[in-house]
C-alpha positions in Angstrom: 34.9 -131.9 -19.0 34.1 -129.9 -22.1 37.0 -130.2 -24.1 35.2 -127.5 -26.7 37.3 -127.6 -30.0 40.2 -129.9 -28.6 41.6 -132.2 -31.5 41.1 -136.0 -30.7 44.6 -136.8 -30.3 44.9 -134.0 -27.7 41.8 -135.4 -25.9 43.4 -139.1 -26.1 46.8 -137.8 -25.2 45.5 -136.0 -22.4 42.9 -139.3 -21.0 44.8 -140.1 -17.6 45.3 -136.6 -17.2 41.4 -136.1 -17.4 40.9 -139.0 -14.7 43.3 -138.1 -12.6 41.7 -134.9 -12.7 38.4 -136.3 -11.6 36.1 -136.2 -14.6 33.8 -139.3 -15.5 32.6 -138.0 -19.1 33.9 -135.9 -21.6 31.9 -133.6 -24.4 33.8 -133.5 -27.5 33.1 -131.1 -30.8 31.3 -132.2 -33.6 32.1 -135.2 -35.2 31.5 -134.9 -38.2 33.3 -133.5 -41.9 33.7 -130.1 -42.1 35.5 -127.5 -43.9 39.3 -128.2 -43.0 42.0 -126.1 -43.8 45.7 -125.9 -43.9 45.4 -122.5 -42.1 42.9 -123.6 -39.5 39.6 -123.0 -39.6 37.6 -121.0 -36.6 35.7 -123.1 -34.1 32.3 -122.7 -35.6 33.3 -124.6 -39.0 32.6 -127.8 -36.7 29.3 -126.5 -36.2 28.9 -126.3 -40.2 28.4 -130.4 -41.3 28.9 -131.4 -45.0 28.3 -134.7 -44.0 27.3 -137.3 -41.5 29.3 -140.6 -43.0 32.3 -139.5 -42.3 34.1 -137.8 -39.5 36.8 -135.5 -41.3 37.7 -132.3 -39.7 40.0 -130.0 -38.2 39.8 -131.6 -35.0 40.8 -135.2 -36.6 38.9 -138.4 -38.3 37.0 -141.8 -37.8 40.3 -143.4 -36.9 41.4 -140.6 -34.2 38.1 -140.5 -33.2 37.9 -144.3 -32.6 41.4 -144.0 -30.8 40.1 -141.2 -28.3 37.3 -143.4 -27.4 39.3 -146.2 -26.9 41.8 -144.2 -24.6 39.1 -142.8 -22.7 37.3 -145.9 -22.2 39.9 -147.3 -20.7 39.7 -144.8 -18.0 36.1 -145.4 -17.3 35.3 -142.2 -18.6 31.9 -141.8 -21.1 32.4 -139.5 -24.5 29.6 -137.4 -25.1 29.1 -136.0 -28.7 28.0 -132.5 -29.7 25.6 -133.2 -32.8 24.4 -130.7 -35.1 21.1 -131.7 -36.7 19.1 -128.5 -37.2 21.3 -127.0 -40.1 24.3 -128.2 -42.8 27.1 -125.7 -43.7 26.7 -122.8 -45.3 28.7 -122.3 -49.0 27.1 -120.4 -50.5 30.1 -118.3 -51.1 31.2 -120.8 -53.3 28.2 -122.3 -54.8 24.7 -121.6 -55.6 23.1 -125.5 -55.1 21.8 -127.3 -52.2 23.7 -131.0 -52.2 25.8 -132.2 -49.2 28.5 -133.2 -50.0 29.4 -130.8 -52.7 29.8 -131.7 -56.0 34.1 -131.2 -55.1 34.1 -133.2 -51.9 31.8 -136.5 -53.9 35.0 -135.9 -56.4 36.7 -135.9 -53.5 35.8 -139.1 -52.1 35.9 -140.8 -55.5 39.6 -139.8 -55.9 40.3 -141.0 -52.4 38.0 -143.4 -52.2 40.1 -146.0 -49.9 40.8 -142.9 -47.1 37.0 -142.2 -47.1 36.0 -145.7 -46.6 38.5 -146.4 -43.7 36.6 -143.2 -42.6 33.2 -144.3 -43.2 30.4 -144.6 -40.5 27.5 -145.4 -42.1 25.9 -145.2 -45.9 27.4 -145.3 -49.5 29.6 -142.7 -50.0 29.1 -142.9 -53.9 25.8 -141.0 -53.4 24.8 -137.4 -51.7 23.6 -137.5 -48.2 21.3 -134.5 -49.3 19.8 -132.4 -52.0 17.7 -129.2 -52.4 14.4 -131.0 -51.3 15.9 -131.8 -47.9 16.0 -127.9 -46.9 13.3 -125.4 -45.8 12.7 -122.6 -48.6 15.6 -119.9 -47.5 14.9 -117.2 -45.6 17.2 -115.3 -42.4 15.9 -115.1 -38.8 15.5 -111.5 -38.3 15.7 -109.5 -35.0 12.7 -109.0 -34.4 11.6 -112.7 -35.1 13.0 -114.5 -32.0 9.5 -114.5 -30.2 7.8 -116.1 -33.4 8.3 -119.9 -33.6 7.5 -120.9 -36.8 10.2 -118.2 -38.0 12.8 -119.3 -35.3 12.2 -122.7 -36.0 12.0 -123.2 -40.2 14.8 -120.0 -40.8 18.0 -119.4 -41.3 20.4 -119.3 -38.6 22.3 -116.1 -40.0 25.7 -114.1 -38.8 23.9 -110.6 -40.0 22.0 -109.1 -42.9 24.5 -110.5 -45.8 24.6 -113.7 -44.7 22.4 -115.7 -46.4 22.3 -117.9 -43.4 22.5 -122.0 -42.6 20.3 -123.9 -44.7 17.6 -125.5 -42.3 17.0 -129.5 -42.9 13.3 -129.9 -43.7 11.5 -132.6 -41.4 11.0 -136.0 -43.4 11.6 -139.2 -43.9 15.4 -138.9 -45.7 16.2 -136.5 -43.2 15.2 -138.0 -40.0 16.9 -141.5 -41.6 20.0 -140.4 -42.2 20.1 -138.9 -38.6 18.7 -141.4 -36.9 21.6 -143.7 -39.0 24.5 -141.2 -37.7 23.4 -141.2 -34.2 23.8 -144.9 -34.1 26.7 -145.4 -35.6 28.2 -143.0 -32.9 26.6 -145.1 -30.4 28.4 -148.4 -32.1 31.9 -146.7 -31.3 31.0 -146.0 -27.8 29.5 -142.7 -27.5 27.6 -142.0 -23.6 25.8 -139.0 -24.0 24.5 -135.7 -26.8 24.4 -132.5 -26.7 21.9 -131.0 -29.2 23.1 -127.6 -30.9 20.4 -125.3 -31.8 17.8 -127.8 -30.2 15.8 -123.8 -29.7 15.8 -123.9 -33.8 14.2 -127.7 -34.1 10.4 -128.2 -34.4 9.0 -130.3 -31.4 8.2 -133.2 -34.2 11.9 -132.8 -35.6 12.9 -134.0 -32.2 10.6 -136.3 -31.1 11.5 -138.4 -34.1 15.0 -138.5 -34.3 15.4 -138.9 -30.6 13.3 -142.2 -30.2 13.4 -144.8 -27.5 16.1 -146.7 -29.7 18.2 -144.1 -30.1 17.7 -142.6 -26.4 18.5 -145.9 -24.6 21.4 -145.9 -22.6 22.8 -142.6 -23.1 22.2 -139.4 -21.8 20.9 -136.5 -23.9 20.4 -132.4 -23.5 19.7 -129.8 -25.7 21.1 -125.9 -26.2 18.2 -123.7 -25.6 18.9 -120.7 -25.0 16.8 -118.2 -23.0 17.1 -115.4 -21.1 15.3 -115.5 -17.7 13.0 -118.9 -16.1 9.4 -119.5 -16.0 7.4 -116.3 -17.3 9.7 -114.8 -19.7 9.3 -115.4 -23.6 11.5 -117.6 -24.1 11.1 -120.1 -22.0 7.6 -120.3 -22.3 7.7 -120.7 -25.9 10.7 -122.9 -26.2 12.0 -124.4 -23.4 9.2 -125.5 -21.0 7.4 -126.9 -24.1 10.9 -128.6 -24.8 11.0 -130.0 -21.4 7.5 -131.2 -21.1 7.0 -132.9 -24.8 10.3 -134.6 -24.4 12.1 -136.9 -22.4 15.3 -135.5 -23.1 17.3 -132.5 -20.9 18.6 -129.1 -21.4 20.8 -126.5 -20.3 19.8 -124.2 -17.4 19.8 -121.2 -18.6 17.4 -119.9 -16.3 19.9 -121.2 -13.4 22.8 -119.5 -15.6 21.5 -116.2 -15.7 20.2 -116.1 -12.0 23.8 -116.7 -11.0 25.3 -114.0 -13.3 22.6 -111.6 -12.6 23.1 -112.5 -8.8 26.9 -112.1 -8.7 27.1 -108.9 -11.0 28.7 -105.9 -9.4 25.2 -104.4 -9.1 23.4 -107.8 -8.3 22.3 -109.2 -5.0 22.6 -112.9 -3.8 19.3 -112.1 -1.5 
């Protein structure tokens, strides 16, 4: 079951439901903190991280999270995490620096200090998980750059020509630490399976590192490439078969996805 953008007390709520129903895993939203607001906040904030030590979002915290787990456990049904490990939120609507978590949310956590650590998965909290020498030097994935993968790869995930885009995590030691360090503290509590989000933006070495045998054992792990036709096409060859064949890890069949739609279009043929 993807329960895309469900809160984890709905998910937890909803856990003999979801066996009775048949499913034996479930793929949950990104847990991690993200922009949370009194309004709402669209689906894509989750998609945003401001940081990996905590989970804090619209969708819950830690302790819901923990609860969810529990609940679903209990029902013999695995949790699978999306994780978002190519990118970190863009603010830069609201600031001009590069550290995560902003200078307001370490304020934040110092003024609430006993919340965050109840929250806490991993790490010291009284310190940034990044700064400015953690990203790629800033520039937007144009259209006419998804067939170049050194641009698709190292830029900007952008929403159009004024946004200034996603900052892209640079691959080194920090980084690949710190991810490594989430990953396994969401194994700790119970988590089955990943979903990679823009796995089509991450280097090959990106990865390979993060995803080592350590982290890979005993779980089940895919990644989002997206393309637009199979074997032959750009991007496949340049993204996904590579993808498939220097990893150990799976992916989404897009390929298969698009066949199908092609196939049961009102113009399509199943022959």
């Amino acid at each position: 079951l993807h329960a895309f953008d469900w809160p984890y007390a709905l998910v937890r709520e909803r856990a003999r439901q979801i066996y009775q129903a048949g499913y034996k895993s479930v793929l949950i939203s990104p847990p991690n903190k993200s922009l949370i607001s009194e309004t709402g906040t669209d689906w894509w904030q989750r998609y945003q991280p401001q940081d990996y030590r905590v989970i804090d979002n619209q969708l819950g915290n830690t302790t819901d999270f923990k609860s969810m787990i529990k609940a679903l456990s209990a029902m013999n049904i695995n949790v699978y995490a999306d994780v978002v490990l190519n990118h970190m939120a863009n603010e830069s609507s609201i600031r001009n620096d590069l550290q995560y978590p902003s200078k307001n949310d370490m304020i934040q956590y110092r003024e609430q200090m006993n919340y965050y650590q109840e929250q806490l998965l991993y790490g010291d909290l009284r310190r940034p998980l990044f700064d400015d020498r953690d990203f790629e030097d800033a520039f937007r994935i144009e259209d006419g750059d998804w067939h170049d993968i050194w641009r698709v790869q190292h830029g900007r995930i952008t929403g159009g020509q004024e946004d200034p885009g996603l900052p892209t995590l640079r691959v080194h030691e920090h980084v690949i630490e710190q991810q490594r360090a989430y990953l396994k503290a969401l194994k700790s509590l119970g988590v089955r399976g990943f979903r990679i989000d823009a796995a089509k933006h991450m280097t090959l070495k990106h990865i390979q590192e993060v995803w080592n045998k350590e982290i890979c054992q005993d779980v089940h792990v895919f990644g989002e490439i997206i393309t637009y036709g199979g074997a032959g096409t750009p991007e496949y060859d340049l993204f996904l078969q590579p993808f498939l064949m220097e990893t150990r890890l799976g992916a989404y069949d897009f390929p298969l996805f698009h066949t199908l739609y092609n196939a049961l279009d009102t113009r399509g043929s199943l022959k």
